[in-house]
Structures are given as C-alpha cells and as structure tokens.
N, C-alpha and C positions, 0 to 999 in steps of 0.2 A: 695018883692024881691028888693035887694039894687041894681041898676044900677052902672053899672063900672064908675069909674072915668076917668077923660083924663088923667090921668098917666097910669095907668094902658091899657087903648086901648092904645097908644103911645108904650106903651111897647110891646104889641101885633102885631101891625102894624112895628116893629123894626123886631124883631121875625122873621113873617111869611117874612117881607124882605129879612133876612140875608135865610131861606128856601128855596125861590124864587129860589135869585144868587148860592146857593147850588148846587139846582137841575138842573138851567142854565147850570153849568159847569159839573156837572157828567152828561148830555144829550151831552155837545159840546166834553164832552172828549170821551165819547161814540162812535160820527158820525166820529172823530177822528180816535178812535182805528178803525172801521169796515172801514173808506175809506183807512187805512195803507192797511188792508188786503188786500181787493179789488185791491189794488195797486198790492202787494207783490204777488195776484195767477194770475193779469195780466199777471207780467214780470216772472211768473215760466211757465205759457205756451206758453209766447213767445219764450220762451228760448227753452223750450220744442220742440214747432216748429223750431226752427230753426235748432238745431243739427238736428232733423230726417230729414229737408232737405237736410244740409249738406251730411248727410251719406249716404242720397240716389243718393245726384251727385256721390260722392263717389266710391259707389258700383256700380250703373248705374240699367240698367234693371234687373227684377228681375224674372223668372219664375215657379211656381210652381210646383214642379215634382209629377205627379199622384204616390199617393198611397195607394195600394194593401188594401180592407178595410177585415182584417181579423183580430182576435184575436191573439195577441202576435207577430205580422209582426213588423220585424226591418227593419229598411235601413240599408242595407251593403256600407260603406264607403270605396272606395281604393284611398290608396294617391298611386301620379304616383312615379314610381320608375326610379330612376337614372340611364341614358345610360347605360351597363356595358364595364368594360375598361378591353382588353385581355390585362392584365397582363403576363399571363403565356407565350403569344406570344412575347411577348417584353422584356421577358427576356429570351425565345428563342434564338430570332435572336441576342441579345447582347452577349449570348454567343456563336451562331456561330461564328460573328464577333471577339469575342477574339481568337475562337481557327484559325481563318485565319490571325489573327496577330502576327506573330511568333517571339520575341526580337533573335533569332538565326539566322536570316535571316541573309546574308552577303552581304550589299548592294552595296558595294565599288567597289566591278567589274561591277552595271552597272551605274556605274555614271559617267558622262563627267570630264575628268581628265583636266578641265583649274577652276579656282582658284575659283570657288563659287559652284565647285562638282554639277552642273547640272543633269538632269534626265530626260530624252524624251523615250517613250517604242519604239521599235523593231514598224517600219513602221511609224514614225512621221521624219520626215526629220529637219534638223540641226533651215530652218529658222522658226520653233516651238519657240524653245530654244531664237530665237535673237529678236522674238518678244513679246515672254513674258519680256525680260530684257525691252525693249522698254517702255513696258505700251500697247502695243494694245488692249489688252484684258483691259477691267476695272475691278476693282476688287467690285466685287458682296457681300462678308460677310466676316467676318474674327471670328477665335478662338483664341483667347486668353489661352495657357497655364503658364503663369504664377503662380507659387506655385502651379500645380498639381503634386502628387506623379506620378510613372512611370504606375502603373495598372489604375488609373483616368483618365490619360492624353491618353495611350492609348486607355480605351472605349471612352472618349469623341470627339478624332479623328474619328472612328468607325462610330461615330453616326453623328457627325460633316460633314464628307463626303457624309456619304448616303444620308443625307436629305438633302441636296445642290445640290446635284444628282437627287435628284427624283425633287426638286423644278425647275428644268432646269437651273442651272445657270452653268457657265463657267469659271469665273477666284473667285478666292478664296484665303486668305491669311491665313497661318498658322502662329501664334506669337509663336516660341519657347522660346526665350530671348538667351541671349548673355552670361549667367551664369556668371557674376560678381560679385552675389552673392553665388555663388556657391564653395566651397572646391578647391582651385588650380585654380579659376578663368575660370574653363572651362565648355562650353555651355554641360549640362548634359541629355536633352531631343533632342538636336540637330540632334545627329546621329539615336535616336530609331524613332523620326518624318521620316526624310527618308527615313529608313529601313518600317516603315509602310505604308510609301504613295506608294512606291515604290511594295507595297503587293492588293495595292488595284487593282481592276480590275476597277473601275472607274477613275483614276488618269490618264491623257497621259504623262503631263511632269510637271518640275516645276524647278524653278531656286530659288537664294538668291534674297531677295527684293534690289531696290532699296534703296539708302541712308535715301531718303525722306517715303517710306515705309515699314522702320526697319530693313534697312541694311543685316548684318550678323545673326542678332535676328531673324528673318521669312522668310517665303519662299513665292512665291506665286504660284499657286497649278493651272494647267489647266486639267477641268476636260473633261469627254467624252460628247458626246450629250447623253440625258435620251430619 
C-alpha cells in the first residue's frame, strides 16, 4: 500500500481545518441562538410578573366567594341599579306651580305707587321696602331671564323661588332686562315677573334693583323664613 504524500496530508490537515472552524461557529452560533432565548423567556416572565403585580395593586384584595358544588349551578350576577328619580312628582309640582301662576293676575293695585312700583304683602311695614333699596339684605342667588319665552320664564321663576326657599336664603335678584331689545323698546317680562312674585306665597316684598345691581332690568326679591 502506497503511503500518502505530504501534498496530499497537507491537504487533509487544510480540510479537516476549514471542518474544525465550521463546526466552531455553528456550536458559537448555536450557544448564541439558545442564550437569545433564554434571554427572550427571562424578560417574557418578568414582564409577566410585573403586570399581575400591577393589577393586583390595582384591584387590591381579592376574596373568593364560596360556591354551591352542584351540577349546572350558575352565579347570579346583579348590577346595582340607578337611584330612581320621581319624575312624575316633579312634574306634578311644576304643574301645580303653573297653574298658581296666573298671567291674569292684576298686580297694579298692590304695588307701591312711587316710581320703581314696589311690592311689600299686607303686614310687612313700609321700612321692608326702604331697606331692601338700601342693600341690607345681601343678595343670596340670582336668575337670569334673559331670552326666555313667557311659559319658560314663568316655570323657571316657579322653580327659581321654591328652591331658594327651601335652601333658607333671604334676598334674591330676579334679572328681567330692560327690553331694548325688545319691539317698542319696552321691558316685556317685566310686568308678568311682578305679577308672579306677587302670587307667590313665599315672596314678602321686593323693590327695582339698585343702579349698580340692574337698575330698572331686576328686582330684588325678599323672601319668607323656610
């Protein structure tokens, strides 16, 4: 048998060389690919833990509710159900309140005949009247009618008053405006506000405001004790 030449081992030893660094690197790229993973299911269950801690600050304590071990047993679920709002009462009373508020009313005979047509009821004595003008009373809320039609402006008075009333308050400013923009320039909720206030049974008096509190535009309204 003929013995290899040194060309030939030479080429052998080249060979199994370039096999070596081959297998070197598909081993390094190997320990490679599996340390990624290892990496990659580290940071998926750290993640993991950390949202369920999250969620459980979250949510907080968590109790188990015993259940019934029978065959086809459901949990009944009730969501709670919404206050309920008597409606039908509160549109009751708003219509009682309309029908106590009568635009036929003739309020002109009981108003104070000096020049801002004041209004004090039967047993309120004159200096009512001189200290509403004053300010003694402060003024506690006001309504604003501006651009309400006449059937609006009347519930919202209605409603306006009662609940000022039952909150205990005492002085109160109605805004009618001064109708300027109004047809002929003239104040057009002006006279049916008085005509209403003067209907209420919570109302004792009420004068024109102040310059500085809307003049000829609003009134300010003194109510009874609630």
């Amino acid at each position: 048998m003929t013995a290899p030449s040194s060309r030939h081992l030479k080429s052998l030893l080249i060979r199994d060389l370039k096999d070596l660094k081959l297998l070197r690197r598909e081993l390094e790229a190997r320990v490679r690919l599996e340390q990624a993973r290892e990496a990659a299911r580290l940071a998926a269950t750290a993640k993991a833990s950390a949202e369920k801690e999250l969620f459980s600050r979250a949510v907080g304590r968590v109790i188990a509710l015993p259940l019934k071990h029978r065959p086809g047993f459901k949990a009944s679920l009730q969501r709670a159900r919404p206050a309920p709002v008597a409606e039908q009462r509160l549109r009751d009373e708003l219509a009682v309140m309309r029908e106590a508020l009568s635009d036929d009313f003739d309020v002109e005979t009981l108003l104070d005949t000096d020049e801002a047509l004041s209004f004090r009821r039967p047993g309120m004595g004159p200096d009512v009247v001189r200290k509403l003008r004053r300010g003694v009373w402060s003024i506690q809320r006001q309504l604003d009618l501006h651009g309400f039609r006449r059937e609006d402006a009347r519930d919202a008075l209605a409603v306006f008053i009662r609940d000022a009333n039952k909150a205990g308050l005492r002085c109160v400013r109605v805004v009618h405006g001064k109708g300027l923009g109004s047809p002929g320039k003239t104040p057009v909720l002006k006279g049916r506000v008085q005509s209403w206030l003067v209907q209420k049974r919570e109302v004792l008096a009420f004068v024109q405001a102040r310059p500085a509190d809307g003049g000829a535009g609003a009134l300010v309204v003194l109510l009874a004790q609630s």
